[in-house]
C-alpha positions in Angstrom: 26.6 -9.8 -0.1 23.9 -10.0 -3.1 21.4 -12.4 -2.7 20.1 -11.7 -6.5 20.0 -14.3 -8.9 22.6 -14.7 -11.8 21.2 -12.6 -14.7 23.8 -13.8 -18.0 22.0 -14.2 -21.2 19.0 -12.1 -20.0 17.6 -11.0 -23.7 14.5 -8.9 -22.7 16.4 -5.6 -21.7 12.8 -4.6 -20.2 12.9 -7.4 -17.5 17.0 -6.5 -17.6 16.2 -3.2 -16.1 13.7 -4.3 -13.7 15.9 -7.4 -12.4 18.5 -5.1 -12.2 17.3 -2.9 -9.1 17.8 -3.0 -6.2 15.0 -5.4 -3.7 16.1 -3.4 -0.3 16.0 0.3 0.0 19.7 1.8 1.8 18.1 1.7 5.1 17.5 -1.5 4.6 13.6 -1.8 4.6 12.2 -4.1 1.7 11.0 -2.8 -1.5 8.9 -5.2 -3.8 10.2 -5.5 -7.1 7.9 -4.3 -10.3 7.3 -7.3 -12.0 8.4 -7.0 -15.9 5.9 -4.8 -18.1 3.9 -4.0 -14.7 3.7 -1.0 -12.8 1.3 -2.3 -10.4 -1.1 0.5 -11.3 -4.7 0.7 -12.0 -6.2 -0.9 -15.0 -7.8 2.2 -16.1 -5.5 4.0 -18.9 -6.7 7.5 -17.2 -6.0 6.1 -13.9 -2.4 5.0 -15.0 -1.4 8.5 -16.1 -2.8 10.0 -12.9 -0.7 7.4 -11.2 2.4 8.6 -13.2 1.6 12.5 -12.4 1.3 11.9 -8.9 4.9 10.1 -8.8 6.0 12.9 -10.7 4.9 15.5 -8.4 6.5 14.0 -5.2 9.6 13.4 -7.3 9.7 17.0 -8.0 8.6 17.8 -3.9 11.5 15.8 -3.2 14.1 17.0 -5.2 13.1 20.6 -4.9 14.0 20.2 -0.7 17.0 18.3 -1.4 17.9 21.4 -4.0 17.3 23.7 -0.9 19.2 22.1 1.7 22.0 21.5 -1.1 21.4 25.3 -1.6 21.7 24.7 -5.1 19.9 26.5 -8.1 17.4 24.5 -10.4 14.3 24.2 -12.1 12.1 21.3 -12.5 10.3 20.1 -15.5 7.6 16.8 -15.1 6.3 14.9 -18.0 5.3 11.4 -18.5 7.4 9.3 -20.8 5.7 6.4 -22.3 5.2 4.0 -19.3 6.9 6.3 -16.6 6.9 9.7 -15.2 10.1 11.6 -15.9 11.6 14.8 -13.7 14.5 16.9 -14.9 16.7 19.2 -13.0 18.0 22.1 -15.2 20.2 25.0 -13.7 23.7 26.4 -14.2 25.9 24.3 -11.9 24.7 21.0 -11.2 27.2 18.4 -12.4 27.8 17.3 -8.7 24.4 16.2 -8.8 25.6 13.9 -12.3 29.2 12.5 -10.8 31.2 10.5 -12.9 29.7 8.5 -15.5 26.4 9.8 -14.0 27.0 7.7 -10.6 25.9 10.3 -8.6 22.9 10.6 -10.7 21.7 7.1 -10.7 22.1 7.1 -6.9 19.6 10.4 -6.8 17.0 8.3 -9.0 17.1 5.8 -6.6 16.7 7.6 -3.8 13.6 9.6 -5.5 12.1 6.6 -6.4 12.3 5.0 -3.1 10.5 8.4 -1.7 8.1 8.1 -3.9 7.4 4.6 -3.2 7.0 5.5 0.9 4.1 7.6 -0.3 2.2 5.4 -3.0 3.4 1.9 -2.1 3.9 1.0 -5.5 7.6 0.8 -6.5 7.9 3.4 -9.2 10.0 3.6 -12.6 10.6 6.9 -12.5 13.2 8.6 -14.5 15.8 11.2 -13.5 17.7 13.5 -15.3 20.1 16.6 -14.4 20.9 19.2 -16.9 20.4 17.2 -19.9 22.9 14.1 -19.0 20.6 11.2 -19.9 19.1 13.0 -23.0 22.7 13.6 -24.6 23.9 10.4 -23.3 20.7 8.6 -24.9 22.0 10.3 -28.6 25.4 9.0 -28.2 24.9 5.5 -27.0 21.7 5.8 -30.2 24.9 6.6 -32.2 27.4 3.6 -30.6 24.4 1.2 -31.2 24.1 1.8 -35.2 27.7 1.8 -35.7 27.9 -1.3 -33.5 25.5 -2.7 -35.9 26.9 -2.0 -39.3 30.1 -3.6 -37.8 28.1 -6.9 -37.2 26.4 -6.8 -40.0 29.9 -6.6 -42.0 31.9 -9.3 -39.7 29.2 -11.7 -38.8 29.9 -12.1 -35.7 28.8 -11.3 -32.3 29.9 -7.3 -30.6 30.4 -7.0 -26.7 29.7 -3.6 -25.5 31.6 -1.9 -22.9 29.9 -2.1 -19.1 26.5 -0.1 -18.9 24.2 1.0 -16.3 20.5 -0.3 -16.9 18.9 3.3 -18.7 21.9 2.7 -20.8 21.8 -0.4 -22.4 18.0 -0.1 -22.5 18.7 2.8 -25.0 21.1 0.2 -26.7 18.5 -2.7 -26.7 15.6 -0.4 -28.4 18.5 1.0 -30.8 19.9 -2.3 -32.1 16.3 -3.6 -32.6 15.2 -0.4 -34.4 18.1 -1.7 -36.4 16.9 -5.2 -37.6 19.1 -6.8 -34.9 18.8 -8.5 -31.4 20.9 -8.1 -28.5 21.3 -9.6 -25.4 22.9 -8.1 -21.8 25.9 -10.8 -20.1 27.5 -10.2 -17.0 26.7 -9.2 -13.5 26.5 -5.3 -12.3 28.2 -3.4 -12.2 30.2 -5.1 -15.0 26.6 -5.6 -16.8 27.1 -5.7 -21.0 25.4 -5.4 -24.2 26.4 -8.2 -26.6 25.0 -7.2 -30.3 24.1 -10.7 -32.2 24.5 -11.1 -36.0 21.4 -11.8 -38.1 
């Protein structure tokens, strides 16, 4: 049974995300949440990266033994996105590492950050994709948001969204407010919403 709080009318899709994790890792040991706009990182800005790089590189350790006992093909790429280190699996075959809707893929960024997070003790943000699913699903819900928004702007009134996982309306909130609008998420996972708000 959850023990989280109810989360309707959150309007900050940054502290969405974040509230939206998980507080217990699957074996159920405790993982402290990242407060909102904190990655619990050093203050320096060089320090911060070398944070990120670090989470990237056991990310990628990680991943590439999982890849091996899965004795499936890929490549890894590391960057660091902003405000997060970001790892991408690219290869041929690897849609059983997406699932439907990208299930399977969420769970795997869960589980990376939780190793991750048994190394450095901070609980990382790190972002996963697999064969480009997040980057072409980041351009289509881009596209959803600005036609979402001309319809409010014509109507007036208030657009619901269908259920999302956190990256996704994330992508929605930054696309609606590059926009001109606001949005706000309703609704409790994994039923979680984007409502887009007239002007």
């Amino acid at each position: 049974m959850s023990t989280e709080p109810d989360l309707t009318n959150v309007d900050n899709p940054e502290s969405a995300e974040v509230a939206d994790r998980p507080e217990q890792a699957a074996d159920g040991s405790s993982v402290p949440p990242v407060e909102s706009g904190e990655d619990q990182a050093p203050a320096g800005e060089g320090d911060h990266v070398d944070l990120l790089e670090q989470e990237g590189d056991i990310a990628a350790d990680y991943l590439e033994e999982l890849l091996d006992i899965a004795d499936l093909d890929g490549d890894l790429d590391m960057d660091v996105e902003g405000d997060r280190a970001a790892v991408s699996i690219v290869g041929a075959d690897l849609n059983q590492l997406v699932g439907d809707k990208g299930q399977v893929l969420e769970a795997l960024q869960e589980l990376t950050r939780l190793a991750v997070y048994r190394e450095t003790g901070v609980r990382s943000r790190l972002m996963l994709d697999v064969s480009g699913f997040r980057a072409d699903r980041r351009t289509r819900l881009e596209e959803i948001a600005r036609e979402t928004v001309a319809e409010v702007r014509a109507s007036g009134e208030r657009r619901s969204l269908d259920a999302m996982s956190p990256f996704e309306r994330k992508v929605v909130h930054d696309a609606v407010a590059a926009a001109g609008l606001s949005s706000e998420s309703e609704g409790v996972e994994p039923r979680r919403f984007v409502v887009v708000l007239p002007e």
